[in-house]
FIPA-321211 format. One record per residue (C-alpha): residue in one letter; x, y, z; residue number from 1. Coordinates in steps of 0.001 Angstrom, whole numbers, always signed. Example, Ala and Ser with C-alpha at 12.3 -4.5 7.8 and 13.67 -1.06 7.14 Angstrom:
FIPA-321211
{rec "a" {+12300 -4500 +7800} 1}
{rec "s" {+13670 -1060 +7140} 2}
This chain:
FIPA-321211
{rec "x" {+0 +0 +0} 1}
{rec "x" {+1136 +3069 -716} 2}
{rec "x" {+1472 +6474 +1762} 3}
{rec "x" {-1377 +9262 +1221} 4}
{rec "x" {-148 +12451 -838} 5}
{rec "x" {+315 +15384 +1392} 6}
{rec "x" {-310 +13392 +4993} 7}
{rec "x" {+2617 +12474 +6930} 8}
{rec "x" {+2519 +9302 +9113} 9}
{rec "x" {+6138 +9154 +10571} 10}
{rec "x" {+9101 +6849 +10422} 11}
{rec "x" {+6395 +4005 +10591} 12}
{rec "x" {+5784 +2567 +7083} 13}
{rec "x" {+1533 +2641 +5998} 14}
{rec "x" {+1163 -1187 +6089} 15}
{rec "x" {+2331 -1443 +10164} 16}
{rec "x" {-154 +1480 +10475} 17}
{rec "x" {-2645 -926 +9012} 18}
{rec "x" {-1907 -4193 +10412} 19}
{rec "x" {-1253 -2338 +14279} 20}
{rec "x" {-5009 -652 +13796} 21}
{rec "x" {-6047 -3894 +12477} 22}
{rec "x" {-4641 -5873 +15506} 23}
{rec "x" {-6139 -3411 +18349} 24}
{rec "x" {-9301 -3740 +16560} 25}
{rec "x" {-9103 -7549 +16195} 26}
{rec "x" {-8816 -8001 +19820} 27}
{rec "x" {-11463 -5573 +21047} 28}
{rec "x" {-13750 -6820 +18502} 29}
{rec "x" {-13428 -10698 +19188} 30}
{rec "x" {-13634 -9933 +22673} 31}
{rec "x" {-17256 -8342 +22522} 32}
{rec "x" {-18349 -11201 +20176} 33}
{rec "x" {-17578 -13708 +22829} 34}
{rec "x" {-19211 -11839 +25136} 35}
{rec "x" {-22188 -14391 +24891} 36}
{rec "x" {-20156 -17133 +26375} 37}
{rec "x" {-20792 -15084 +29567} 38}
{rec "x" {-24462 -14888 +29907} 39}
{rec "x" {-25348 -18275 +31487} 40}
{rec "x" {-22451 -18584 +33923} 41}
{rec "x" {-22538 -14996 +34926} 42}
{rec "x" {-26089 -15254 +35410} 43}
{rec "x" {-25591 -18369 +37337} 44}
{rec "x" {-23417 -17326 +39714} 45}
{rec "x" {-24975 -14015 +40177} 46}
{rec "x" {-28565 -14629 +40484} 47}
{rec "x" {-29336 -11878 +37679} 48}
{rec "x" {-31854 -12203 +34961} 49}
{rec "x" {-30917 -12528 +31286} 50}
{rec "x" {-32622 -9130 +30734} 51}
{rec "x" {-30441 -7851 +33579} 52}
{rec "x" {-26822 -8975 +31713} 53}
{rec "x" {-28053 -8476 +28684} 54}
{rec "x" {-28988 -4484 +30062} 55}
{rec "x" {-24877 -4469 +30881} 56}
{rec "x" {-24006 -5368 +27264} 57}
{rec "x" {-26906 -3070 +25627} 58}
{rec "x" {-25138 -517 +28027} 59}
{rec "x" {-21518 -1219 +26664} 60}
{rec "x" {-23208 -731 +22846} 61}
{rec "x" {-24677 +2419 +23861} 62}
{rec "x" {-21951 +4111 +25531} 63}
{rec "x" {-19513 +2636 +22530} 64}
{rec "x" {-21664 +5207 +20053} 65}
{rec "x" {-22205 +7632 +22241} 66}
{rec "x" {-18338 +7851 +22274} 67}
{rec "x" {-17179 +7080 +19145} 68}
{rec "x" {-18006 +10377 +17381} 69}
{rec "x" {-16185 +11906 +20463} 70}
{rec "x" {-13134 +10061 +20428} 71}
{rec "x" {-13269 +10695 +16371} 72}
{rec "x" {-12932 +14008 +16658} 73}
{rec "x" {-10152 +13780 +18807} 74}
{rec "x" {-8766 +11248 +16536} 75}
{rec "x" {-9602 +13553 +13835} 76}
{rec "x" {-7756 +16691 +15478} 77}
{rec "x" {-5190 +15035 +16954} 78}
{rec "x" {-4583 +11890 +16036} 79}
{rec "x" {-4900 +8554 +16825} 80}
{rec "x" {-1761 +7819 +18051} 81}
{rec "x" {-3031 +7856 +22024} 82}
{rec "x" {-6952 +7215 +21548} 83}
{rec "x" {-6175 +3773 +20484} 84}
{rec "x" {-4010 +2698 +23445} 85}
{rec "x" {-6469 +4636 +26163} 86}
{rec "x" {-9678 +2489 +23806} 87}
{rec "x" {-7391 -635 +25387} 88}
{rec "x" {-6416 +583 +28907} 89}
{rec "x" {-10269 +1234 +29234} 90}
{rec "x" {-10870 -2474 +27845} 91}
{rec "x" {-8753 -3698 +30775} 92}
{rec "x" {-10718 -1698 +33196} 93}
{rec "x" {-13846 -3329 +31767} 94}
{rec "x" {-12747 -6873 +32300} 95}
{rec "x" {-11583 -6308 +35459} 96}
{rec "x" {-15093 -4798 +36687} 97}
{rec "x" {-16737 -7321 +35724} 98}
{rec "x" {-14707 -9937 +37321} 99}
{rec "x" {-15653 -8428 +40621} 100}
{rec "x" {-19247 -7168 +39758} 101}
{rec "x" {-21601 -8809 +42200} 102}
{rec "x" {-24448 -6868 +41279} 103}
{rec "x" {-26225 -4495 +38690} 104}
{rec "x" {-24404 -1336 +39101} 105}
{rec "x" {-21356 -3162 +38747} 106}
{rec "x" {-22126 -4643 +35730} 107}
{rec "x" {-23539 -1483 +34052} 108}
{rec "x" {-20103 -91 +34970} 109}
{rec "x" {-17893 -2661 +33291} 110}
{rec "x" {-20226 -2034 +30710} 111}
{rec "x" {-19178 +1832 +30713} 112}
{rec "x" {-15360 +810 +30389} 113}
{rec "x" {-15957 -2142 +27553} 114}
{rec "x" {-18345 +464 +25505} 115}
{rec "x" {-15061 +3072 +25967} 116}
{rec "x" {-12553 +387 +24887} 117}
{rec "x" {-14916 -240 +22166} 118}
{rec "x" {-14633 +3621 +21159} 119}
{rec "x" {-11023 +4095 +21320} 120}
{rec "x" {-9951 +1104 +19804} 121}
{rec "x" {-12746 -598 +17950} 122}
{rec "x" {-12946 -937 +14164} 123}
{rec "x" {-14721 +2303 +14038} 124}
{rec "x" {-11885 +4528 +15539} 125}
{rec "x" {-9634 +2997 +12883} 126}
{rec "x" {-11557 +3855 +9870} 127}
{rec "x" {-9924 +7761 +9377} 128}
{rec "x" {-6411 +6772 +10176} 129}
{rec "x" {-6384 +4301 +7947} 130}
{rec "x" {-8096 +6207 +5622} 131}
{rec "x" {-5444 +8839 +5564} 132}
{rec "x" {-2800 +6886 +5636} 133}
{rec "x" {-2950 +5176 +2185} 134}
{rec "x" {-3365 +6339 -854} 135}
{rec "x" {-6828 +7152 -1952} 136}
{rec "x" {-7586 +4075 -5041} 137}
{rec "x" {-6414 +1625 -2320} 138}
{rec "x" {-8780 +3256 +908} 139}
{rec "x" {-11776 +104 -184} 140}
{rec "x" {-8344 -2767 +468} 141}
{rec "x" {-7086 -1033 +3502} 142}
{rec "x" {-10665 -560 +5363} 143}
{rec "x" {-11236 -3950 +4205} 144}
{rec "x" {-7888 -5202 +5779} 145}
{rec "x" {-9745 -3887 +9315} 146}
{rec "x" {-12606 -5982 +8570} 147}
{rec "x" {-10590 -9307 +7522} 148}
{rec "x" {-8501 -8035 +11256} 149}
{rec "x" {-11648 -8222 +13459} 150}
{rec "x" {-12767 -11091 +11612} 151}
{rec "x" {-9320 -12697 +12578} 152}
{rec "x" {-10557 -11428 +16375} 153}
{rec "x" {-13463 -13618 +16587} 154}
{rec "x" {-11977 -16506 +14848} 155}
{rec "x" {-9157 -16376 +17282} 156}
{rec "x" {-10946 -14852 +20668} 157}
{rec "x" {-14385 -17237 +20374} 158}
{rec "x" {-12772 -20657 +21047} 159}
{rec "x" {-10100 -19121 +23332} 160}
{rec "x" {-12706 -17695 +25497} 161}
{rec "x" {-14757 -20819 +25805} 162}
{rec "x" {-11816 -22729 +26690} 163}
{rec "x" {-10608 -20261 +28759} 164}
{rec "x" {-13591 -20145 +30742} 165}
{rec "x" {-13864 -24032 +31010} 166}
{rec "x" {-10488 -24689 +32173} 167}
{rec "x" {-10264 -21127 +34785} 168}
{rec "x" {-14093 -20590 +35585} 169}
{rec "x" {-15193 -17033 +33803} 170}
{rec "x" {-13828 -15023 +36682} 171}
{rec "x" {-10084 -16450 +36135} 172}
{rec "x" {-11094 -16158 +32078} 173}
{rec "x" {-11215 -12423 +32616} 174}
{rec "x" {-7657 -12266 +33878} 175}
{rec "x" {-6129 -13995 +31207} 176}
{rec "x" {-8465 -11592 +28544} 177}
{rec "x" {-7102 -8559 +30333} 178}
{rec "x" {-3782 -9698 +29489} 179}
{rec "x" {-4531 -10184 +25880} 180}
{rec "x" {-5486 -6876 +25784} 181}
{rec "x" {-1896 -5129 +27569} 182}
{rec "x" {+0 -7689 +25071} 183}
{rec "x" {-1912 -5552 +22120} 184}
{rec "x" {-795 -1923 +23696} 185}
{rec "x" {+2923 -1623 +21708} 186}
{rec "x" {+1381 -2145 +18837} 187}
{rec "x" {-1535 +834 +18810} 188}
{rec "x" {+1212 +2826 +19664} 189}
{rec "x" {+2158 +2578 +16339} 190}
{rec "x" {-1135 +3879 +14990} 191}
{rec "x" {+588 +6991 +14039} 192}
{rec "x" {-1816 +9351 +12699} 193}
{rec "x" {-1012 +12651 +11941} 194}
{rec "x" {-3689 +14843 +10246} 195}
{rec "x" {-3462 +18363 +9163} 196}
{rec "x" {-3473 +20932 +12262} 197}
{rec "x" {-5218 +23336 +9459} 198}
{rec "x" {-8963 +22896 +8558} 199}
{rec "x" {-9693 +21379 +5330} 200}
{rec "x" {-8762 +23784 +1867} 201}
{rec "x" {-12427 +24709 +1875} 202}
{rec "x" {-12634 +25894 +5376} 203}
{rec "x" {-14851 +23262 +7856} 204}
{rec "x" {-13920 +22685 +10985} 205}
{rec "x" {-15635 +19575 +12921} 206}
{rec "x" {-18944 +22002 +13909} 207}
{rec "x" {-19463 +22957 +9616} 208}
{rec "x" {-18947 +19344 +8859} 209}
{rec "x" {-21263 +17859 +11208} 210}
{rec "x" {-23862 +20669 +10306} 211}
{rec "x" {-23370 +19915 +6358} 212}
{rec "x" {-23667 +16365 +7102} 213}
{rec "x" {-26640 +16595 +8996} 214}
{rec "x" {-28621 +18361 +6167} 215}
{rec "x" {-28512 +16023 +3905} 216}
{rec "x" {-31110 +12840 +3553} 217}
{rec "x" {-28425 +9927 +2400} 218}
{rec "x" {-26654 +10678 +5823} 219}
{rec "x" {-30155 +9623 +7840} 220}
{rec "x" {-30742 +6777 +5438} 221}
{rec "x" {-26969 +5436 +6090} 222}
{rec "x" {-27992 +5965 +9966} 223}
{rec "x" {-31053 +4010 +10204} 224}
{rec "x" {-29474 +950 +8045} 225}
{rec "x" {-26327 +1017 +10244} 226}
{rec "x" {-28838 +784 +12980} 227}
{rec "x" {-31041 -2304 +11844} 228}
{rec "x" {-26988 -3860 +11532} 229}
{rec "x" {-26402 -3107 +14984} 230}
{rec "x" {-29409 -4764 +16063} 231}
{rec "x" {-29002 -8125 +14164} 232}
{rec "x" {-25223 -8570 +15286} 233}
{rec "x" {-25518 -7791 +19210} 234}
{rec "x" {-28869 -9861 +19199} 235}
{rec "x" {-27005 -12746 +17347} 236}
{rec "x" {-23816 -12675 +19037} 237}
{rec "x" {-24994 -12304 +22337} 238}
{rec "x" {-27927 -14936 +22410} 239}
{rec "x" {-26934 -17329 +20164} 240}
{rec "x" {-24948 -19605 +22824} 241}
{rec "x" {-27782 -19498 +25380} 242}
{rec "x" {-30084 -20252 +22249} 243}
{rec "x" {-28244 -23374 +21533} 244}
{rec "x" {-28334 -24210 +24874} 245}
{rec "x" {-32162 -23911 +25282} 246}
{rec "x" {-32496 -26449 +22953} 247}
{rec "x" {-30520 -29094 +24578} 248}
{rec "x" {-27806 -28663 +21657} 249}
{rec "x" {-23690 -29219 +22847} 250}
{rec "x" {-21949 -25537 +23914} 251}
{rec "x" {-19546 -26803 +21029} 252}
{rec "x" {-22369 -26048 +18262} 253}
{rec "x" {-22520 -22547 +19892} 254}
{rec "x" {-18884 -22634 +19517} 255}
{rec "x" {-18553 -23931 +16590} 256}
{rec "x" {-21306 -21426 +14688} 257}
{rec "x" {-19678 -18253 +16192} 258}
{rec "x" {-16310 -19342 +15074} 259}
{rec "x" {-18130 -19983 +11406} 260}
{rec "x" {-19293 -16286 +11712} 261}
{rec "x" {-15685 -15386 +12156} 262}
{rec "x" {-14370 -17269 +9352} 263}
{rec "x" {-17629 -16197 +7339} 264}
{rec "x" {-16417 -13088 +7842} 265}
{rec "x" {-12917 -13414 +6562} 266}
{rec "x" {-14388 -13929 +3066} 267}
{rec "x" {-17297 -11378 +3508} 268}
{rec "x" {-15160 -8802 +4709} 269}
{rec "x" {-12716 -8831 +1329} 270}
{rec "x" {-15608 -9406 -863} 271}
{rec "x" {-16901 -6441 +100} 272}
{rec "x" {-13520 -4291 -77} 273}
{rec "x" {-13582 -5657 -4128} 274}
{rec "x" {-17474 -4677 -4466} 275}
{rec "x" {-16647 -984 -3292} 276}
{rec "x" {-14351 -760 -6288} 277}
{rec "x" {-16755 -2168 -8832} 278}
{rec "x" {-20477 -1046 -7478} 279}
{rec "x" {-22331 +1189 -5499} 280}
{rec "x" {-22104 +708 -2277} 281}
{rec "x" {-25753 +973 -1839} 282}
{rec "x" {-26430 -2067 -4456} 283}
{rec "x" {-23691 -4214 -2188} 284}
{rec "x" {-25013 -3038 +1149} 285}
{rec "x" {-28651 -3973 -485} 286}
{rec "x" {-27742 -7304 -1225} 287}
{rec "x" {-26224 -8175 +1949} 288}
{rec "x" {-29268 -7088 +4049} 289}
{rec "x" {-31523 -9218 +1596} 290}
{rec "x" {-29105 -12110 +2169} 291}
{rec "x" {-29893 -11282 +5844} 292}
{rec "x" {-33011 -11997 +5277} 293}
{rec "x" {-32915 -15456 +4060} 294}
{rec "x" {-30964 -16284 +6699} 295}
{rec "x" {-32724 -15529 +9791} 296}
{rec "x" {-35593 -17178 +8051} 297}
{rec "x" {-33607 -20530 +8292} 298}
{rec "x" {-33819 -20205 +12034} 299}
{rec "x" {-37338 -19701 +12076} 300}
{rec "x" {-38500 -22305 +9111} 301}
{rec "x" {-35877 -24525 +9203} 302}
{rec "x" {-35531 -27371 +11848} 303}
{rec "x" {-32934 -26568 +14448} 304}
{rec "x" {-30175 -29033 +14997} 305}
{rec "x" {-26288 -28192 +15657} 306}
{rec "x" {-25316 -28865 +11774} 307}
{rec "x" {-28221 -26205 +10668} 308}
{rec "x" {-26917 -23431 +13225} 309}
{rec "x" {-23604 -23875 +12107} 310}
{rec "x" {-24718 -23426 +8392} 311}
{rec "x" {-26290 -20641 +8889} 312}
{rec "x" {-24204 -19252 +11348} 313}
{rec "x" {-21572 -19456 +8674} 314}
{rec "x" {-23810 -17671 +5976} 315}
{rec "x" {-24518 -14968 +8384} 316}
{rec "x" {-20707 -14279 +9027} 317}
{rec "x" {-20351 -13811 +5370} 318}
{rec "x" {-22861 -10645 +5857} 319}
{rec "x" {-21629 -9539 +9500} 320}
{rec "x" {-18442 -7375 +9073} 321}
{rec "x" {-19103 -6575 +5092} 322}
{rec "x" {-22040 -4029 +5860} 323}
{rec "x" {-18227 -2119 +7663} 324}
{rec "x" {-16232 -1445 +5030} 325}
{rec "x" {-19703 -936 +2487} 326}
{rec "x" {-20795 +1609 +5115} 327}
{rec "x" {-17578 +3611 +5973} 328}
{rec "x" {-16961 +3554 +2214} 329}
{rec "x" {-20230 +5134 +1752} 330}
{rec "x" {-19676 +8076 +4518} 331}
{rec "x" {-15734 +8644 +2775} 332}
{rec "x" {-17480 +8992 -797} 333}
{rec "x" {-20000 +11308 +194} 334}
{rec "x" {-18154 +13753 +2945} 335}
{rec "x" {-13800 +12622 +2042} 336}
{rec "x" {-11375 +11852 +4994} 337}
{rec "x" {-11065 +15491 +6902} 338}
{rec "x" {-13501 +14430 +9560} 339}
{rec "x" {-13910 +10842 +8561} 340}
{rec "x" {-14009 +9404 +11942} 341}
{rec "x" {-16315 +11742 +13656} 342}
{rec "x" {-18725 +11973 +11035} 343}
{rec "x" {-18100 +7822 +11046} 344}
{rec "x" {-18753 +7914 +14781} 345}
{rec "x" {-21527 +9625 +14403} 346}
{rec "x" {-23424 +6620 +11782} 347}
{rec "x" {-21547 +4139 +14493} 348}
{rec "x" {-23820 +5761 +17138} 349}
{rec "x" {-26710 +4641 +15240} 350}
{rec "x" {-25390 +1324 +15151} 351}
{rec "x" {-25265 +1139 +18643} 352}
{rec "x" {-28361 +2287 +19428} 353}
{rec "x" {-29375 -782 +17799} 354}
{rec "x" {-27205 -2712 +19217} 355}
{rec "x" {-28814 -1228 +22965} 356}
{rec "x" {-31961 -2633 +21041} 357}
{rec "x" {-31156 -5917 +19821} 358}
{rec "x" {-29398 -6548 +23598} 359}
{rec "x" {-31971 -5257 +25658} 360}
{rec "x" {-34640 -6550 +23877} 361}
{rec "x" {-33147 -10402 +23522} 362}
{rec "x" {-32985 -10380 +27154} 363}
{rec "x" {-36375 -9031 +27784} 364}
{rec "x" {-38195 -10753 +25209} 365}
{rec "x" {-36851 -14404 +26566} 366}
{rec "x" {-37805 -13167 +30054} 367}
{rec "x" {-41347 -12347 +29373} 368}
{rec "x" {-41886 -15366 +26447} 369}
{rec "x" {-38997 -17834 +27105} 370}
{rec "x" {-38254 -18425 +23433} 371}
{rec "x" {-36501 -15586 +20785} 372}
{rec "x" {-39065 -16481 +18473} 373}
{rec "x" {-39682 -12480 +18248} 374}
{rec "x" {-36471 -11548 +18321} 375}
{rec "x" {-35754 -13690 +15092} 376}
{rec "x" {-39218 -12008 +13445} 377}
{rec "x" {-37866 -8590 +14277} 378}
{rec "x" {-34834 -9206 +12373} 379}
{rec "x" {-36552 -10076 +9582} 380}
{rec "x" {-38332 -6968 +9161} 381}
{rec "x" {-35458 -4958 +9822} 382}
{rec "x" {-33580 -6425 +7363} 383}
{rec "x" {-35889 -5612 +4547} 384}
{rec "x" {-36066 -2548 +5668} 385}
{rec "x" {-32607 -1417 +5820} 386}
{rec "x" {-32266 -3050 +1768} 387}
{rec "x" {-35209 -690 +1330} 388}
{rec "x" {-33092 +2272 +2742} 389}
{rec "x" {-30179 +1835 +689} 390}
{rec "x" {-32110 +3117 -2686} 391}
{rec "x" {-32186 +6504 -2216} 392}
{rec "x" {-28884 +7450 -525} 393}
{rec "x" {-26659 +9570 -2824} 394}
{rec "x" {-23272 +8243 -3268} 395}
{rec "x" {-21734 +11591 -4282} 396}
{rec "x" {-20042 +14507 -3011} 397}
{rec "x" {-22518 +17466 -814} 398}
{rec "x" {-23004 +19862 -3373} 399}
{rec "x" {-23221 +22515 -1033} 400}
{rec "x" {-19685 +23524 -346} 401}
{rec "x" {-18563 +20068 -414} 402}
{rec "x" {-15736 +18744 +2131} 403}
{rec "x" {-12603 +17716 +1259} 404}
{rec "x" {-12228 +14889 -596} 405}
{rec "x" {-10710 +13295 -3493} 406}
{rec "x" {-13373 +12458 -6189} 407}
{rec "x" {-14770 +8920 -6015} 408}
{rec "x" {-17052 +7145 -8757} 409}
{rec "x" {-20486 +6481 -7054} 410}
C-alpha cells in the first residue's frame, strides 16, 4: 500500500499502520463477540436475569456510540496515536469490573469501560487513520484489511474464550483476557496518525462538517441501516450460545457457529472491499441485508439441529463485518477523509443504538416469552427494511460547499 499524498505518518511505514489498527481492533472486537459465552455462567453465579446482563451489554453498545463520534474528533484533530491505546487501557478496566461485579451497578459499569474500549480502539476509531494513511484508489483494500482483522478477532478470541472459561471458571477467564489486551498496547502505539493541524482547503472545521452532514437525507438513510446492523449482530452474538443451549444442543455447536461467523467473515469482509471498487455501495449493502433476510428465516422455518446453526451461522458471518467497510466507504465517498471518523462515529452511534436494542430486547423478550421467536421475526423486518433504505442514498459529493475529498465514482 502506498502512503497518502500530502499526509505524513512518521518513520512508521503505511502497512504497520494498518496491520497495528487492524490488531487493536481484532482483539477488542473478538472480545465483545464472545461476550455471549458469559451470559449463562454470569447469570448463574450471580442470580441476575438474562434481561439484567443483557442491560450491561446493551449498556456497553450504547456508551460505545455515544463515544465514538467523540473520540473521532479527537482522533480527527489530533490523532490517533493515544486514543487507540487509552480504547485498550479502558478495555482492561472493563474486564476487570466485571470480574468483581456482584451486582447491577457493577455490571452497568464494566459495561461503561468495555463500551469506551470499544470507542477508542474498535474498528470504528480505525476507519480515518487508515483512511489517511494510504493512498486514496487503495482506501476500499485497507478498510477492508480492518474488517478481515476483526474477523481474525473472533476466529481467534471465540474458542479461546470458551476454553478459557472451562479450564479457569469465567472469573479467572477475565484475567487472562485482560492480558490479551496489555500484550496488544505496543502495537496501537504505532497507529501513528497525523492529520493536518489546518482545517480542510475549503474551510470546515468539525462544527461545519457535522452541520453539512446533517442536512442532507443519504446521511439519515446510512444511519437508520447502520442501525437495523447493529441490532441483528448484538442480538445474534450475544444470544446465540444461550439459544443453543435452550435447545438441549452441545456448547460446542454454539462454539462452533460463532467461530463460522468469524471465518464467514474473513471472506465477507474482502468481498466487500472488491465490491466498493466495482459497485455502489448501496447495491452491495442492499444485497447483503436481503441475504440477511434469508438467513434468519432458516432459524425460524428450518428445523434446528447443531449442523443447521452452524450453516447458517456461517452464511450470516459472510454478511456480519461486510455491511463495515460498504458503510464507511459510503460516509468517505459522500463527505472525504477530513472528519472521517467523527462523522463515522456519528453513523456508528446509530449502530449502537441498535445494538442497545437488539441486547436489551433479547434479554427481555426471553424473560417475558422464554423463546426468541420475536427476536428472530424482528430481524426479519429490519432487514428488509434497511435493503429498502439503501435506494435513495446519494453516493456523491454534498453539493453545497462540499468537504474535502478526493473524487470517487459512485
Amino acid at each position: 500500500m502506498r502512503d497518502a499524498p500530502g499526509i505524513s505518518s512518521g518513520t512508521v511505514p503505511v502497512w504497520l499502520i494498518v496491520v497495528s489498527a487492524a490488531t487493536s481492533a481484532a482483539v477488542v472486537m473478538g472480545l465483545r463477540q464472545a461476550m455471549g459465552f458469559y451470559v449463562i455462567p454470569v447469570t448463574a453465579d450471580l442470580g441476575v436475569t438474562r434481561e439484567a446482563f443483557g442491560l450491561s451489554i446493551a449498556f456497553a453498545s450504547i456508551i460505545w456510540g455515544l463515544a465514538a463520534p467523540v473520540l473521532g474528533a479527537i482522533s480527527d484533530h489530533y490523532g490517533a496515536r493515544l486514543v487507540v491505546p487509552a480504547g485498550l487501557l479502558a478495555t482492561v478496566c472493563g474486564l476487570l469490573t466485571l470480574q468483581i461485579a456482584a451486582n447491577d451497578d457493577l455490571l452497568l459499569l464494566s459495561g461503561v469501560f468495555l463500551g469506551l474500549g470499544l470507542a477508542g480502539a474498535g474498528i470504528g476509531a480505525a476507519v480515518g487513520p487508515v483512511a489517511r494513511a494510504v493512498a486514496p484508489e487503495d482506501r476500499a483494500s485497507a478498510i477492508a484489511a480492518l474488517g478481515l482483522g476483526s474477523a481474525i478477532g473472533i476466529v481467534v478470541m471465540l474458542p479461546l474464550t470458551h476454553l478459557l472459561i472451562f479450564r479457569l471458571g469465567w472469573k479467572g477467564s477475565l484475567s487472562v483476557l485482560a492480558g490479551v489486551m496489555l500484550a496488544a498496547l505496543p502495537l496501537a502505539l504505532l497507529v501513528k496518525d497525523r492529520p493536518e493541524p489546518a482545517p480542510s482547503r475549503n474551510g470546515e472545521d468539525f462544527v461545519t462538517a457535522l452541520s453539512q452532514a446533517f442536512a442532507h437525507p443519504s446521511f439519515w438513510l446510512i444511519n437508520a441501516s447502520f442501525l437495523i446492523c447493529g441490532f441483528h449482530v448484538t442480538f445474534f452474538g450475544t444470544y446465540l450460545p444461550s439459544f443453543v443451549a435452550d435447545l438441549g444442543l452441545p456448547a460446542s455447536a454454539a462454539v462452533m457457529a460463532l467461530v463460522m461467523v468469524g471465518l464467514g467473515n474473513l471472506v465477507g469482509t474482502y468481498a466487500a472491499g472488491e465490491c466498493a471498487r466495482i459497485m455502489p455501495t448501496r447495491a452491495a449493502l442492499r444485497m447483503v441485508y436481503l441475504g440477511r433476510v434469508l438467513v434468519f428465516l432458516g432459524f425460524v422455518l428450518l428445523p434446528i439441529t447443531s449442523t443447521t446453526i452452524i450453516v447458517l451461522s456461517g452464511l450470516l458471518g459472510f454478511l456480519w463485518l461486510s455491511t463495515v467497510p460498504l458503510t464507511s466507504m459510503q460516509v468517505l465517498n459522500i463527505y472525504g477523509t477530513r472528519w472521517t471518523t467523527m462523522l463515522f462515529g456519528v453513523v456508528f452511534f446509530s449502530h449502537q443504538v441498535g445494538a442497545f436494542l437488539g441486547s436489551w430486547l433479547g434479554g427481555l423478550i426471553f424473560d417475558r416469552f422464554k423463546s426468541y421467536d420475536v427476536m428472530w421475526w424482528f430481524s426479519i423486518g429490519l432487514a428488509l427494511l434497511a435493503a429498502l433504505l439503501q435506494s435513495p442514498i446519494a453516493e456523491r459529493p454534498a453539493e453545497d460547499k462540499p468537504l474535502d475529498r478526493e473524487p470517487q465514482g459512485a
